[in-house]
C-alpha atoms as a printed R data frame, in Angstrom:
    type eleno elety resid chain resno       x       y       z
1   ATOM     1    CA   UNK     A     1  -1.362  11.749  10.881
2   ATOM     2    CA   UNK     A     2  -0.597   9.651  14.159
3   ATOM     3    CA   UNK     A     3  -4.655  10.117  14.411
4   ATOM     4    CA   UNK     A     4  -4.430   7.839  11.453
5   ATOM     5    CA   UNK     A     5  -2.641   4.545  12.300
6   ATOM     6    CA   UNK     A     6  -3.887   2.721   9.736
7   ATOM     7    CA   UNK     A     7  -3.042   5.357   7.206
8   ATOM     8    CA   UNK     A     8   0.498   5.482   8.567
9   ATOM     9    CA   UNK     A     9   1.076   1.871   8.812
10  ATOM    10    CA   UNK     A    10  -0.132   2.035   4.562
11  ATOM    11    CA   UNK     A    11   2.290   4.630   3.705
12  ATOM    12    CA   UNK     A    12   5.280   2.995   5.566
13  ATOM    13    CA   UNK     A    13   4.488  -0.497   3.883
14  ATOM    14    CA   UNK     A    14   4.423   1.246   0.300
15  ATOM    15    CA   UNK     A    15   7.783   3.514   1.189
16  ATOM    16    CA   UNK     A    16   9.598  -0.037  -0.406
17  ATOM    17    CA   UNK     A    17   9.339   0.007  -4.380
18  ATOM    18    CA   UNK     A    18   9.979  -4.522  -3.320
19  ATOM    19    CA   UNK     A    19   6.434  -3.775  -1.735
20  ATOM    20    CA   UNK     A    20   5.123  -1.768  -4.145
21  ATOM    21    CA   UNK     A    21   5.707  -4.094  -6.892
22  ATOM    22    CA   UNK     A    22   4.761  -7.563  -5.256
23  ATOM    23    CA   UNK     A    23   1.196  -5.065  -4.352
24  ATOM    24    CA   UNK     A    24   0.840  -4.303  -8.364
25  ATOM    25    CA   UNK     A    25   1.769  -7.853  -9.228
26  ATOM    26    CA   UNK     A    26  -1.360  -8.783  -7.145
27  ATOM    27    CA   UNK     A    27  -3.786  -6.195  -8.259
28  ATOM    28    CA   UNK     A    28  -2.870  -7.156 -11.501
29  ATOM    29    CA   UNK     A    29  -2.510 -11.049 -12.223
30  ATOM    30    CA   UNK     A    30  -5.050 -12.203  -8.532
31  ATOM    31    CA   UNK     A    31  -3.949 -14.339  -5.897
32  ATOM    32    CA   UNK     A    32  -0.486 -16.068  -5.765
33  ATOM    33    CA   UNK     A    33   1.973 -17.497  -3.447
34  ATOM    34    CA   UNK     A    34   4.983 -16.186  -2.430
35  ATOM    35    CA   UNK     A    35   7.209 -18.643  -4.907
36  ATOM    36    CA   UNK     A    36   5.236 -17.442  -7.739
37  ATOM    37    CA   UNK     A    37   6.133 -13.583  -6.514
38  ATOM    38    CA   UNK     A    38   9.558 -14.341  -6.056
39  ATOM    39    CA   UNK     A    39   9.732 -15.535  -9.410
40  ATOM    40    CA   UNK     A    40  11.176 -12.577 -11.732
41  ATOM    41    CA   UNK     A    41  12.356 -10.491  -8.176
42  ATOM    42    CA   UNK     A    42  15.919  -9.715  -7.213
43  ATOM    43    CA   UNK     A    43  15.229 -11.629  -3.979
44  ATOM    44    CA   UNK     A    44  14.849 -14.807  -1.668
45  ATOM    45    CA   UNK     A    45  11.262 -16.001  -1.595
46  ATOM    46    CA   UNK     A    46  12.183 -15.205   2.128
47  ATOM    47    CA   UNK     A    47  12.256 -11.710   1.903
48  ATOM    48    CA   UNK     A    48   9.086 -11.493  -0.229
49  ATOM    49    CA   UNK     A    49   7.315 -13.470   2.465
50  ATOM    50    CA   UNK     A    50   8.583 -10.676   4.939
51  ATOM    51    CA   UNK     A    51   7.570  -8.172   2.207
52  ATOM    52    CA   UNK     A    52   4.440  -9.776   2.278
53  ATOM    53    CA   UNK     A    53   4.215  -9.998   6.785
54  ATOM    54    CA   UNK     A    54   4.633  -5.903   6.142
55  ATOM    55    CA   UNK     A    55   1.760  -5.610   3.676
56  ATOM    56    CA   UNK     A    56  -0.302  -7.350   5.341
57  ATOM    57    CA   UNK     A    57   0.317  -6.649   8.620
58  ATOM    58    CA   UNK     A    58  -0.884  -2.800   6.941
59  ATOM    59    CA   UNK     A    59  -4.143  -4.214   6.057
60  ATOM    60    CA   UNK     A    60  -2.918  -4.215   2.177
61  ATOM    61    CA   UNK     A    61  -3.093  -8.059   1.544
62  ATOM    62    CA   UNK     A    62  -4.641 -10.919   3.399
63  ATOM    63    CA   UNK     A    63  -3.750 -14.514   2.951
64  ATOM    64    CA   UNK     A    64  -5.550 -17.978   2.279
65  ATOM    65    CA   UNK     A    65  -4.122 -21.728   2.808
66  ATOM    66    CA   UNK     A    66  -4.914 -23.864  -0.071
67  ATOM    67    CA   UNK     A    67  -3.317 -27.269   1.325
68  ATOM    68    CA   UNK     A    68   0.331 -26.618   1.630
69  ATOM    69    CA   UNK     A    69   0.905 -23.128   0.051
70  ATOM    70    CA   UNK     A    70  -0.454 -19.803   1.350
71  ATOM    71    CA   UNK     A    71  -1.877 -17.241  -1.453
72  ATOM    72    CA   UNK     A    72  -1.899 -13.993  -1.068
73  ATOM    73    CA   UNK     A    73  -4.082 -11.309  -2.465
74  ATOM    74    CA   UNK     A    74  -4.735  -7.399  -2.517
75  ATOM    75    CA   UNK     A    75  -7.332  -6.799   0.083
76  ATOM    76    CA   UNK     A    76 -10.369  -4.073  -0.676
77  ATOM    77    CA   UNK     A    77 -10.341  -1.178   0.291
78  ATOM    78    CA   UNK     A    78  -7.345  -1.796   2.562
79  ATOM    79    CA   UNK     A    79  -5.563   1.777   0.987
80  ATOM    80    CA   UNK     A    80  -9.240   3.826   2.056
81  ATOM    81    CA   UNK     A    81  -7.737   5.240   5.324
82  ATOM    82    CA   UNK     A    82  -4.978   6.967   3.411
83  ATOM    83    CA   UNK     A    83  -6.682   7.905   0.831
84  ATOM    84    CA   UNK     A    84  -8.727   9.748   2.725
85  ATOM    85    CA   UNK     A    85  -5.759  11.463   4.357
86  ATOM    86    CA   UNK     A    86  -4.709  12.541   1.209
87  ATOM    87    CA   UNK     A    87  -7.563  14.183   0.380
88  ATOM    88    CA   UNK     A    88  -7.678  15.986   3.771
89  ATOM    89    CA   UNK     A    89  -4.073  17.432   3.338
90  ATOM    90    CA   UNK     A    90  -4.512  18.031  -0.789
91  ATOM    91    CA   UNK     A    91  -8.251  19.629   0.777
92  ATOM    92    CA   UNK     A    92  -5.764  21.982   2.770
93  ATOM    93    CA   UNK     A    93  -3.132  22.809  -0.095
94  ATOM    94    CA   UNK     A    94  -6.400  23.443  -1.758
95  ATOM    95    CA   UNK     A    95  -7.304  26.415   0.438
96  ATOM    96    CA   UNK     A    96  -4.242  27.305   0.525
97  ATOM    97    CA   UNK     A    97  -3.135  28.046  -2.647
98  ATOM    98    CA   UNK     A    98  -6.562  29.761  -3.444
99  ATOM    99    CA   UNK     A    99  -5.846  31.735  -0.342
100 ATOM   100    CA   UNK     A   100  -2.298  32.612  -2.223
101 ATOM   101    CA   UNK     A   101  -3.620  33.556  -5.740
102 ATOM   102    CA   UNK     A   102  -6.272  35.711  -3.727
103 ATOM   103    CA   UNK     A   103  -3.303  37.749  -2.285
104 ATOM   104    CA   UNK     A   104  -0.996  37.963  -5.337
105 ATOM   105    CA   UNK     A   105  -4.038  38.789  -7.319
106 ATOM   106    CA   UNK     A   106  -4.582  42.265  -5.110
């Protein structure tokens, strides 16, 4: 995958279930800042706002000043590079296991 930055830098920003949640909340309830996200999280509205640096440092969110607070919100089609990695490699197990049921079957 290291052909794939953008891919890898996805997959490492959604290895944190912290980053995967704050990325749902958006998706599902639009832009917010990171006081609203912190609300109802285990954690410091400091480390969501680092949560959030990773996320969108992948290309996952972007971010918007509206006078004194920054919102945050999913961006589109920010997930499309590893997407499309995944269906490479499932493309691959694909073959593969066809190739396998090929054998077994002779």
């Amino acid at each position: 995958m290291s052909d794939r930055p953008e891919a890898e830098a996805v997959f490492a920003a959604l290895a944190d279930p912290t980053r995967r949640t704050v990325l749902d909340r958006l998706a599902e309830e639009g832009p917010m800042s990171a006081s609203q996200l912190a609300t109802g999280f285990p954690v410091s509205r400091q480390a969501v706002v680092k949560h959030l640096a990773t996320l969108s440092d992948a290309g996952l969110v972007t971010s918007q000043r509206a006078g004194r607070e920054v919102r945050y919100q999913v961006a589109p089609g920010a997930i499309d590079d590893a997407v499309a990695w995944l269906r490479i490699v499932g493309a691959r197990w694909d073959e593969r296991l066809s190739g396998l049921r090929r054998h077994l079957s002779r």
